[in-house]
LOLUM-954972 format. One record per residue (C-alpha): x, y, z; residue number from 1. Coordinates in pm, whole numbers, m for minus. Layout:
// residues N
{nugu {X, Y, Z}, NUM};
...
//
This chain:
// residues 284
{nugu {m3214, 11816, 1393}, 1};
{nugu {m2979, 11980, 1171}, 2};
{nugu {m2667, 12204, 1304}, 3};
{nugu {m2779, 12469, 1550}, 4};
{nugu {m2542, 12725, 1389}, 5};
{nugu {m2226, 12770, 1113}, 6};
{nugu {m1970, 12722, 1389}, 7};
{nugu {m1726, 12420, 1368}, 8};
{nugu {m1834, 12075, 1477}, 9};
{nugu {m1726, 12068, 1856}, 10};
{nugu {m1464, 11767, 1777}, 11};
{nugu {m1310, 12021, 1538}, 12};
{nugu {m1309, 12298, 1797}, 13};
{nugu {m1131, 12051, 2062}, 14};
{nugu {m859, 11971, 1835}, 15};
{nugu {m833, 12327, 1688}, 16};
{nugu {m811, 12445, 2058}, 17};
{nugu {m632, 12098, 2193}, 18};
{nugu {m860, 12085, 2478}, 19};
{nugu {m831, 11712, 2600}, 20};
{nugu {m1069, 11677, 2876}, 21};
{nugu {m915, 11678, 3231}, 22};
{nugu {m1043, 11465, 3481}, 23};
{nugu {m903, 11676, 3784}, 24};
{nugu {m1164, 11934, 3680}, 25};
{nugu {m1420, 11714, 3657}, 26};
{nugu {m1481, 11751, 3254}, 27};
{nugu {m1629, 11563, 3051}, 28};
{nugu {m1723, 11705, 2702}, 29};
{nugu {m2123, 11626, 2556}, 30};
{nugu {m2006, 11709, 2158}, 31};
{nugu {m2410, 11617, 2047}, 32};
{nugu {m2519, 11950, 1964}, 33};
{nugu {m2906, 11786, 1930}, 34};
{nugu {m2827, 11676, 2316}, 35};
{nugu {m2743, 12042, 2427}, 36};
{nugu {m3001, 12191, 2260}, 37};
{nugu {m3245, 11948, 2464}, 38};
{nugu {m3079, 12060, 2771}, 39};
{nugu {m3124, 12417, 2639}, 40};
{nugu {m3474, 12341, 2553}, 41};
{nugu {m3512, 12263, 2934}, 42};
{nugu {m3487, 12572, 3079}, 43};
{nugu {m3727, 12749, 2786}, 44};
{nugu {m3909, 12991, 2759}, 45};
{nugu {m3524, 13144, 2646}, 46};
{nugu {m3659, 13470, 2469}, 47};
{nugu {m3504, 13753, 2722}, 48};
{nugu {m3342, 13516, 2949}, 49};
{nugu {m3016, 13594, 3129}, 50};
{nugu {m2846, 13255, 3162}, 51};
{nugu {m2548, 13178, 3410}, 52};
{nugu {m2357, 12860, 3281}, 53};
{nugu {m2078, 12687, 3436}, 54};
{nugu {m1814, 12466, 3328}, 55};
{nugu {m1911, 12549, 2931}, 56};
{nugu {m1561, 12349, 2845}, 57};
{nugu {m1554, 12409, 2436}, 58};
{nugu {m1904, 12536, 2429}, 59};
{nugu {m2174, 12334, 2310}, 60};
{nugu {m2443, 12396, 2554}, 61};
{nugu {m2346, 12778, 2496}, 62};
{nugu {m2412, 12782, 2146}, 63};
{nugu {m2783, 12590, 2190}, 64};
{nugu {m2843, 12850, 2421}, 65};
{nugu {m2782, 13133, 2187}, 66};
{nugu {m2902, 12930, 1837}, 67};
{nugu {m3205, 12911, 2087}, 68};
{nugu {m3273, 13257, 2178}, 69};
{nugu {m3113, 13308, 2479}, 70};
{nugu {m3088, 13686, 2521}, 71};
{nugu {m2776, 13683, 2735}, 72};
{nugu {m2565, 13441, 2827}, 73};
{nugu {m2237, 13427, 3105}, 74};
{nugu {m2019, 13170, 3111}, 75};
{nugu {m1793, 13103, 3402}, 76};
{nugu {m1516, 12893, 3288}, 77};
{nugu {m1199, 12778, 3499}, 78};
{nugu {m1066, 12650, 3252}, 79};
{nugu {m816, 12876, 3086}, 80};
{nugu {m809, 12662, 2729}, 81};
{nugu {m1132, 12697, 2690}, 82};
{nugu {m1165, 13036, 2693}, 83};
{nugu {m1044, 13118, 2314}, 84};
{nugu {m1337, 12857, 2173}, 85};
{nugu {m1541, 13070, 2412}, 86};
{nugu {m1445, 13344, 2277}, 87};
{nugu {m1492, 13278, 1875}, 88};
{nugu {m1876, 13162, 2008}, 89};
{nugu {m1887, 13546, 2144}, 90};
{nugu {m1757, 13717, 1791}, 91};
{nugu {m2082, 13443, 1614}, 92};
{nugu {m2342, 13616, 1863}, 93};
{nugu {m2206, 14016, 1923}, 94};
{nugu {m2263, 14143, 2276}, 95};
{nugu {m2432, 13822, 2394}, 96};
{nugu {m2189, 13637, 2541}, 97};
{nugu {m2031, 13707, 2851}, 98};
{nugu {m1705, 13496, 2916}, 99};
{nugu {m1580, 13502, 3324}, 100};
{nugu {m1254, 13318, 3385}, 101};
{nugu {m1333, 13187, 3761}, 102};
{nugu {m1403, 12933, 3965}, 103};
{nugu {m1768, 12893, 4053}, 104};
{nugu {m1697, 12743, 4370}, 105};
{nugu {m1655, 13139, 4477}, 106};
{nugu {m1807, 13365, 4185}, 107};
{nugu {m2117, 13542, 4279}, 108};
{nugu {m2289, 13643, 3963}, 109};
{nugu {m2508, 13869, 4133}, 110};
{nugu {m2319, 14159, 4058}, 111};
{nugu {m2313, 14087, 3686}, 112};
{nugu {m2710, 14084, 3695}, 113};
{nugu {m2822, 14414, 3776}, 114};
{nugu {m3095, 14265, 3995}, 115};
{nugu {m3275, 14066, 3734}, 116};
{nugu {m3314, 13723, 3757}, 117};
{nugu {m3151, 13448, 3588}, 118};
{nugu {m3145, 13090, 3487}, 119};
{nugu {m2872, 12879, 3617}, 120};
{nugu {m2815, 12586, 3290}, 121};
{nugu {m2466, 12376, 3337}, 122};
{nugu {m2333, 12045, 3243}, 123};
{nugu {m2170, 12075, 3553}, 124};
{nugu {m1775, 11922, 3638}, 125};
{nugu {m1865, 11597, 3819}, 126};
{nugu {m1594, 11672, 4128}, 127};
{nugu {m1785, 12031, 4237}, 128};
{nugu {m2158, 11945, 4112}, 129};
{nugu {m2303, 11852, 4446}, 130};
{nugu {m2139, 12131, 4650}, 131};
{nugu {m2208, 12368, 4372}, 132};
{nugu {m2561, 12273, 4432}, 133};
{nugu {m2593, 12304, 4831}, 134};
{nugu {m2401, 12663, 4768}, 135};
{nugu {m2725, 12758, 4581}, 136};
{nugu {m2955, 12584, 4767}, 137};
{nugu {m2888, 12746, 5061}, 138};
{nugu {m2885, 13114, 4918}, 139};
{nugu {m2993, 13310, 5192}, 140};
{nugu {m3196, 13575, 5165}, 141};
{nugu {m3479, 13365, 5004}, 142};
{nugu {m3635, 13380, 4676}, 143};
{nugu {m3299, 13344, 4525}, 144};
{nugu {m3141, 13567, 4238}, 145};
{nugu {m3210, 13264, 3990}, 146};
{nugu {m3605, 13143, 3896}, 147};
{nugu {m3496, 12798, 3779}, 148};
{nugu {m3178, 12545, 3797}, 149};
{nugu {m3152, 12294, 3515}, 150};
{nugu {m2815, 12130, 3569}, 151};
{nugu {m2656, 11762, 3462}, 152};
{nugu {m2559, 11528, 3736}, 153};
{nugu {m2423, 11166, 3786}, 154};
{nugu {m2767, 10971, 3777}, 155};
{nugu {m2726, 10890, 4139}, 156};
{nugu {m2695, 11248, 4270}, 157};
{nugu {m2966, 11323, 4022}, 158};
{nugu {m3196, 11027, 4206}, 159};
{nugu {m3072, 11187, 4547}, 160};
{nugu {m3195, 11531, 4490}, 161};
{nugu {m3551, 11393, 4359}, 162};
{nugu {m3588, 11146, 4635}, 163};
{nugu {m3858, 11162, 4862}, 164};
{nugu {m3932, 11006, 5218}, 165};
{nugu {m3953, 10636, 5160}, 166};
{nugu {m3715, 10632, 4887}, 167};
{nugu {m3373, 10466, 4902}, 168};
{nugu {m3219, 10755, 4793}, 169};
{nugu {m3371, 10977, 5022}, 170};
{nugu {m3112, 11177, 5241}, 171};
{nugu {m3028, 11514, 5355}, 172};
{nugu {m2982, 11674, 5013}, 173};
{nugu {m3313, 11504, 4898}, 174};
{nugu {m3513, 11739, 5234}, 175};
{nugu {m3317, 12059, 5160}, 176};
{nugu {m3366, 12058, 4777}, 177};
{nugu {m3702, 11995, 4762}, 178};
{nugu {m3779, 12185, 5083}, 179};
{nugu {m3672, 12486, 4890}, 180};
{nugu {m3775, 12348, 4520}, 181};
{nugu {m3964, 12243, 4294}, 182};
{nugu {m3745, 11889, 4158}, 183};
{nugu {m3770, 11660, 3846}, 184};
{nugu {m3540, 11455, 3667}, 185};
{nugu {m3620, 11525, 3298}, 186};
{nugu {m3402, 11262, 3094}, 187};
{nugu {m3087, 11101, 3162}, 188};
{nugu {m2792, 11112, 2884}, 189};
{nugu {m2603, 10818, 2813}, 190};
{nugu {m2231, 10748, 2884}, 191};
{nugu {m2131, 10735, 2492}, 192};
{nugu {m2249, 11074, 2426}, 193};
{nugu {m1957, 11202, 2630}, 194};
{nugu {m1558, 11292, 2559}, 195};
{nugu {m1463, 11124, 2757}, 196};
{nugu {m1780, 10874, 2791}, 197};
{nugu {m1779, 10850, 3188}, 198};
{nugu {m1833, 10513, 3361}, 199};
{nugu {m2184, 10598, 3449}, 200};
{nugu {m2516, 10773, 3259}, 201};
{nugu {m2592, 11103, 3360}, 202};
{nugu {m2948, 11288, 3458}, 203};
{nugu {m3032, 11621, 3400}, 204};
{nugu {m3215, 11773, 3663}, 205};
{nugu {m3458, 12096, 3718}, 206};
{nugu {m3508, 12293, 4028}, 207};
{nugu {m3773, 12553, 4057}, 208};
{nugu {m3759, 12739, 4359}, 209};
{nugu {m4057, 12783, 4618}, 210};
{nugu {m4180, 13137, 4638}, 211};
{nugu {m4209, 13002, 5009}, 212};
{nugu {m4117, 12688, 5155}, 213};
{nugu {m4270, 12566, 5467}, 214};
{nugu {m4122, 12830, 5742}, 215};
{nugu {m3808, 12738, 5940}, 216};
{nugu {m3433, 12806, 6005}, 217};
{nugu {m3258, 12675, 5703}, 218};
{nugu {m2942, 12592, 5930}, 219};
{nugu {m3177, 12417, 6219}, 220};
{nugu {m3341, 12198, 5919}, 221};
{nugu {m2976, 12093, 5777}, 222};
{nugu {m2871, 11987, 6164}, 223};
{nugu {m3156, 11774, 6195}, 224};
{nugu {m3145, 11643, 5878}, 225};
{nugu {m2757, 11550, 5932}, 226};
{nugu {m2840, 11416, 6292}, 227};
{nugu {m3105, 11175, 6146}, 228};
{nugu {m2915, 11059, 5826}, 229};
{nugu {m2577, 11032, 5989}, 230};
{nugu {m2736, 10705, 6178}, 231};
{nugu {m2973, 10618, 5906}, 232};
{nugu {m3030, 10220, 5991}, 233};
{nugu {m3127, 10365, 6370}, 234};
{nugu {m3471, 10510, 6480}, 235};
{nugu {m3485, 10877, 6590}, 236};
{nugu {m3464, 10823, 6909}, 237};
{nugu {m3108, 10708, 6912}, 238};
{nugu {m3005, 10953, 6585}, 239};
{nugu {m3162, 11221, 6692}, 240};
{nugu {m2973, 11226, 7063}, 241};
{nugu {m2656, 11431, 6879}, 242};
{nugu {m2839, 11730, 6887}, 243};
{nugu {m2843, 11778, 7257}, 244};
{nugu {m3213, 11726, 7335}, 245};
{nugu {m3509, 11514, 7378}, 246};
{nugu {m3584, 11291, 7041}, 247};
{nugu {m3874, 11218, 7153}, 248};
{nugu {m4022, 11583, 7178}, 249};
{nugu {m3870, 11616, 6847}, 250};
{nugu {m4057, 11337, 6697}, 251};
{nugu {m4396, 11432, 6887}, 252};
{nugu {m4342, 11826, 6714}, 253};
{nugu {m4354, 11573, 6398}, 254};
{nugu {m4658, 11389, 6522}, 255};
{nugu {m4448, 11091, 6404}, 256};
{nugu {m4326, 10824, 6677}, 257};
{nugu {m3970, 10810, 6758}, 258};
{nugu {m3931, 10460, 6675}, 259};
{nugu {m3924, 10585, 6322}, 260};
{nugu {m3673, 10584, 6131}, 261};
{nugu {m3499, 10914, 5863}, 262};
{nugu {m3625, 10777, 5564}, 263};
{nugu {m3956, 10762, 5629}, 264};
{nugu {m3972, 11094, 5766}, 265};
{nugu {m4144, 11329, 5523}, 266};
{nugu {m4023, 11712, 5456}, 267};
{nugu {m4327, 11866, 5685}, 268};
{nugu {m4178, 11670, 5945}, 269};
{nugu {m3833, 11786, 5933}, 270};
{nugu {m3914, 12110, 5907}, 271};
{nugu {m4177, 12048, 6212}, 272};
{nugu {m3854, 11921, 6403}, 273};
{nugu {m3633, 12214, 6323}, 274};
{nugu {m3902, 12451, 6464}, 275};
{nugu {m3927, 12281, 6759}, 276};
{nugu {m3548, 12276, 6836}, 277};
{nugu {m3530, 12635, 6790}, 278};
{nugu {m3784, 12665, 7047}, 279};
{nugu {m3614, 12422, 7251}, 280};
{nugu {m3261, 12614, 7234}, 281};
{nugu {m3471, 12936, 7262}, 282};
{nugu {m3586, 12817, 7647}, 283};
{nugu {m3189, 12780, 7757}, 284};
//
């Protein structure tokens, strides 16, 4: 694939804008423009789409967005250097580009959308991408403003979300995320293709959300989830007792037996649980 557009090379645009990468916001630059356009290519179809990026650094996944077709793109940087690179990428594609110097940690886009839905694409800074994640994952009301999440994680968070019940990754992000979405890992990007290369590959990851996933209070499901992973090498019936009722009529609700243990428990029967403590708690 040739260049996506007649902007710099990105090495040229870090030195031009001296944006070393800093590891105490979590950076780490991907300067393959074929790689972001992949990533880009992800989240298609891109004709009309509103995009909400995060952490775009010196911009390469923003300009395969836009070479791409993205109709609309805003990019919430922290990042105060980057935001002139940012800003020479808005001048290439007029009235496209919408630069927001924040921290995504707290920015609600929503406003910024005028009720339309977006598409959440991000390389996203290793040190927030997890809690950045469970922020949007547990987006209350639900459907949430975006329609799909194709983000870039360390390979083992990327494994976590995916994971399913008899998995060794499976855990408490693996039931909410795919209690709520749709999850696949679609290719994983090596360490080399990085500025700085970290010390481990990456995965990127998309997240479709459920129109509507199986009924139950989200915050019930997490406790349960938490109470059952936070003693993961013990059976329910011993994890389960930090909740303040009876495992084992927890574990019936499941129709599973309480000798089980978390990781075998599939997402039905988690969310079976949480329903039952909520009508447990509702009888006090």
């Amino acid at each position: 694939m040739g260049a996506i557009d007649d902007l710099p090379p990105l090495r040229e645009v870090i030195r031009r804008h001296a944006l070393s990468a800093r590891k105490s916001l979590g950076q780490n630059f991907l300067l393959d423009l074929n790689l972001t356009a992949r990533i880009a290519r992800a989240a298609a179809p891109l004709d009309e789409a509103t995009i909400v990026e995060i952490g775009p650094g010196p911009g390469g996944l923003t300009r395969a967005l836009l070479a791409l077709g993205a109709r609309r793109v805003i990019a919430i940087e922290h990042d105060e250097r980057a935001i002139p690179a940012l800003q020479d990428i808005s001048a290439r594609y007029p009235g496209r580009l919408e630069i927001v110097h924040g921290d995504a940690m707290t920015f609600d886009p929503r406003p910024l959308l005028s009720g339309e839905r977006a598409k959440i694409v991000a390389n996203l800074p290793y040190n927030i991408a997890t809690q950045l994640l469970i922020n949007w994952l547990t987006i209350e009301p639900w459907p949430p403003w975006y329609e799909m999440m194709v983000l870039m994680f360390q390979r083992e968070v990327g494994e976590r979300i995916v994971a399913r019940e008899d998995e060794e990754a499976y855990g408490r992000l693996g039931v909410l995320a795919n209690w709520r979405c749709e999850t696949k890992i679609l290719f994983d990007i090596a360490p080399s293709a990085f500025v700085p290369p970290p010390k481990v590959t990456s995965s990127v990851v998309r997240l479709i959300p459920r129109a509507e996933p199986l009924p139950c209070d989200r915050k019930l499901l997490e406790q349960v989830a938490a109470a059952a992973f936070g003693q993961r090498r013990k059976m329910l019936r011993q994890s389960l007792k930090s909740l303040g009722v009876d495992p084992a009529r927890l574990a019936q609700a499941a129709g599973v037996d309480a000798t089980r243990r978390a990781e075998t428990i599939p997402i039905p029967g988690f969310v079976a649980m949480a329903r039952e403590l909520a009508d447990i708690r509702s009888e006090t």
